[in-house]
C-alpha positions as CSV (number, residue, x, y, z in Angstrom):
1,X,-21.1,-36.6,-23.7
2,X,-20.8,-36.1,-19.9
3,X,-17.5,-34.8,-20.4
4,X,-18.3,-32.4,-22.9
5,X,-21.0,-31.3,-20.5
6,X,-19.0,-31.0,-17.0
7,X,-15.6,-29.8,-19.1
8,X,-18.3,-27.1,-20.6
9,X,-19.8,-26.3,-17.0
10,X,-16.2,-26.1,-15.5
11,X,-14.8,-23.5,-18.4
12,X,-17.9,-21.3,-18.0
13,X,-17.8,-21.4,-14.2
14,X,-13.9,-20.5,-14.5
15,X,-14.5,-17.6,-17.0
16,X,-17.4,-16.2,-15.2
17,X,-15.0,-16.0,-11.7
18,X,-12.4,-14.3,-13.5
19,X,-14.8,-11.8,-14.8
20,X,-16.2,-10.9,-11.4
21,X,-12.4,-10.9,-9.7
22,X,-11.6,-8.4,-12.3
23,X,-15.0,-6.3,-12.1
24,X,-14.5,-6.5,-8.1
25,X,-11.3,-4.4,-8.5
26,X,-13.0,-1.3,-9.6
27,X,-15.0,-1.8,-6.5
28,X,-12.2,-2.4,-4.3
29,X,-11.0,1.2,-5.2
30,X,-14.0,3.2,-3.9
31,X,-14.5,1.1,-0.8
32,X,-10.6,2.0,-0.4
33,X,-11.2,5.9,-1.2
34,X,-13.9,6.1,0.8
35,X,-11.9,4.3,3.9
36,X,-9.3,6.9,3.5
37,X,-11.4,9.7,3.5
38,X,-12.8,8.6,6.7
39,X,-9.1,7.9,8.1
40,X,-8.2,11.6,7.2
41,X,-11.5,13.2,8.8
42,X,-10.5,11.1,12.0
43,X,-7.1,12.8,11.5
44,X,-8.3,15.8,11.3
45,X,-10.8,15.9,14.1
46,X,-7.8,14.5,16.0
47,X,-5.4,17.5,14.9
48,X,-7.8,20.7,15.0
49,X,-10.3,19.9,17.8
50,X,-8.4,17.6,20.2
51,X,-5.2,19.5,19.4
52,X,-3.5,16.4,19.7
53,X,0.5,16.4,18.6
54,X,0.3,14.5,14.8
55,X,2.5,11.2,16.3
56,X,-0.2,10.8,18.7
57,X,-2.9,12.4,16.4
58,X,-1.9,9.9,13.4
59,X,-2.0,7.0,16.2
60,X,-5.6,7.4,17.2
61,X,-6.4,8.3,13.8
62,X,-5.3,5.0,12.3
63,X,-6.3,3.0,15.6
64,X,-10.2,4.1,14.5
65,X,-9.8,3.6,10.8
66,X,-10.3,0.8,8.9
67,X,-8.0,-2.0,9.0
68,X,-7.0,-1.6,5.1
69,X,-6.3,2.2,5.4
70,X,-4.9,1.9,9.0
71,X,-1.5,1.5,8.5
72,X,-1.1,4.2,6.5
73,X,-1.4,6.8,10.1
74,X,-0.1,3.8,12.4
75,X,3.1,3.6,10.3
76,X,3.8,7.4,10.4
77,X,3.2,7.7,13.7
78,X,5.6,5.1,14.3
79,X,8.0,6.6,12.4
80,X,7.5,9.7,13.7
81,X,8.1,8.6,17.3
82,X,11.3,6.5,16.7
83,X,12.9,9.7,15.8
84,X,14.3,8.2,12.1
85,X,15.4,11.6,11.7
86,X,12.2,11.7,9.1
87,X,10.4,14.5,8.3
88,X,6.5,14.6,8.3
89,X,6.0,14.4,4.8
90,X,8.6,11.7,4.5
91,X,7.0,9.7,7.3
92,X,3.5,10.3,5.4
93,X,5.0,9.6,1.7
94,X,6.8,6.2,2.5
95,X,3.5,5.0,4.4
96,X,1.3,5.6,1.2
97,X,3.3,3.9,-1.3
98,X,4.4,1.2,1.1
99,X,0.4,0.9,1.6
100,X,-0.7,1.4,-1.9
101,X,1.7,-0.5,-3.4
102,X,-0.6,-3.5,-3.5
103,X,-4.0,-2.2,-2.9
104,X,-6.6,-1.0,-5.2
105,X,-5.5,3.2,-5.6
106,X,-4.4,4.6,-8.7
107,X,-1.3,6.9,-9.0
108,X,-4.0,10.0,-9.3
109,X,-4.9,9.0,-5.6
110,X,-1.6,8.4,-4.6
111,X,-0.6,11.9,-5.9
112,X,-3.2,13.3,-4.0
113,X,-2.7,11.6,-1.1
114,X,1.6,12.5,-0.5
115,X,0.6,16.5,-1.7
116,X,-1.3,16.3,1.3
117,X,1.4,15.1,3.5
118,X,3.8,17.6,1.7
119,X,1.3,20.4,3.8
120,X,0.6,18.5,6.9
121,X,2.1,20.1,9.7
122,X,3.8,22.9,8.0
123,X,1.5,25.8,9.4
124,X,-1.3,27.1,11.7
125,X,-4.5,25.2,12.1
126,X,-6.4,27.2,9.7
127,X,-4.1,26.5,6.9
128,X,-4.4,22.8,8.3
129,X,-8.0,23.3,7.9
130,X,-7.5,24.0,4.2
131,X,-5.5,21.6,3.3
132,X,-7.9,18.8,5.1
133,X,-10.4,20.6,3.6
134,X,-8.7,20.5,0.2
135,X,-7.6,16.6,0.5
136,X,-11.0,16.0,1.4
137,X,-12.6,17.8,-1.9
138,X,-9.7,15.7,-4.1
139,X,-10.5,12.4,-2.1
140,X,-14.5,12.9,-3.0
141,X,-13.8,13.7,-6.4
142,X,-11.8,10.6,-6.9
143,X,-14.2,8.8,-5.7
144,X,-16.9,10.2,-7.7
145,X,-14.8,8.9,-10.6
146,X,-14.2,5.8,-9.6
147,X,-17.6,5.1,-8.9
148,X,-18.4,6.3,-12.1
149,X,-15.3,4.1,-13.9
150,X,-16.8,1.1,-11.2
151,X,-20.1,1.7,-13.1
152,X,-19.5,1.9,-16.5
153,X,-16.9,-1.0,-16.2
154,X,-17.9,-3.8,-13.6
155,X,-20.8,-5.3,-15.4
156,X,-18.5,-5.2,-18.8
157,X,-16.0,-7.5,-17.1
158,X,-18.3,-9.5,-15.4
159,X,-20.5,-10.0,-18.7
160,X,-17.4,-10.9,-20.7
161,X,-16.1,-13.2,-18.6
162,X,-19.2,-15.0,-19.2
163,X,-19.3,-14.4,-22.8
164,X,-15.6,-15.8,-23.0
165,X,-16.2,-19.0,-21.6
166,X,-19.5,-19.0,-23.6
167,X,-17.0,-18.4,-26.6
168,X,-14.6,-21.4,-26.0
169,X,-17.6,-23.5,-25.5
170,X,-18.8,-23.2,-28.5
171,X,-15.5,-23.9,-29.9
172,X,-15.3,-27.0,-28.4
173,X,-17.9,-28.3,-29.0
């Protein structure tokens, strides 16, 4: 009877964790978006009103960013100074899938996120405003969907992990 009890305690606490990893994901995604959108406004602030160069601008943007998001601008910028023979956008495009490759961003965001680097550089600063202000607009809509998706979804996953092992209880005993 004590084995039923623990081996019932042990399936339940099991089914429960993997139903709050999974509902943590959709989390993960708008703490990521919103990480990124402060990395770009650094950017930006870096590139229009310190007029820095974008190697060094991308460097002290991804220097104050946050640690998930930072490589993103630290490995353009490196790639942009070791001469590669890279352009801007290429730089930019390699760093966000080699980035979101294994994070929490959809391909929507990822979309968004090389169109902007496909603009970056290419013109005067108030067509760079447009396009940081356009990224930005894209960014907080994505965000306002996947806090709606995070919404709608994370107590779902977290309530059937616990109705699962609830399930195969049941079953077992």
């Amino acid at each position: 009877m004590v084995i039923k009890v623990v081996f019932s305690l042990v399936i339940l606490i099991a089914t429960s964790s993997i139903g709050y990893i999974y509902a943590s994901r959709y989390n993960h995604r708008v703490q990521q978006l919103r990480h990124i959108l402060h990395g770009i406004q650094l950017l930006e602030t870096e590139v229009l009103y310190s007029s820095n160069p974008l190697p060094e601008a991308m460097k002290r943007a991804g220097e104050r960013s946050h640690p998930s998001v930072s490589g993103i601008f630290l490995d353009t910028a490196q790639c942009l100074y070791s001469r590669k023979g890279l352009s801007l956008s290429e730089a930019w495009n390699n760093a966000v899938e080699k980035h979101a490759a294994h994070g929490p961003l959809q391909d929507i965001d990822q979309e968004v996120l090389m169109d902007f680097g496909k603009q970056l550089g290419t013109s005067d600063k108030d067509n760079q405003k447009k396009n940081f202000h356009m990224v930005t607009l894209e960014l907080q809509k994505q965000q306002l969907f996947a806090e709606e998706e995070r919404s709608k979804n994370e107590k779902m996953c977290r309530s059937l992990g616990i109705l699962a092992g609830l399930a195969i209880v049941i079953v077992f005993i």
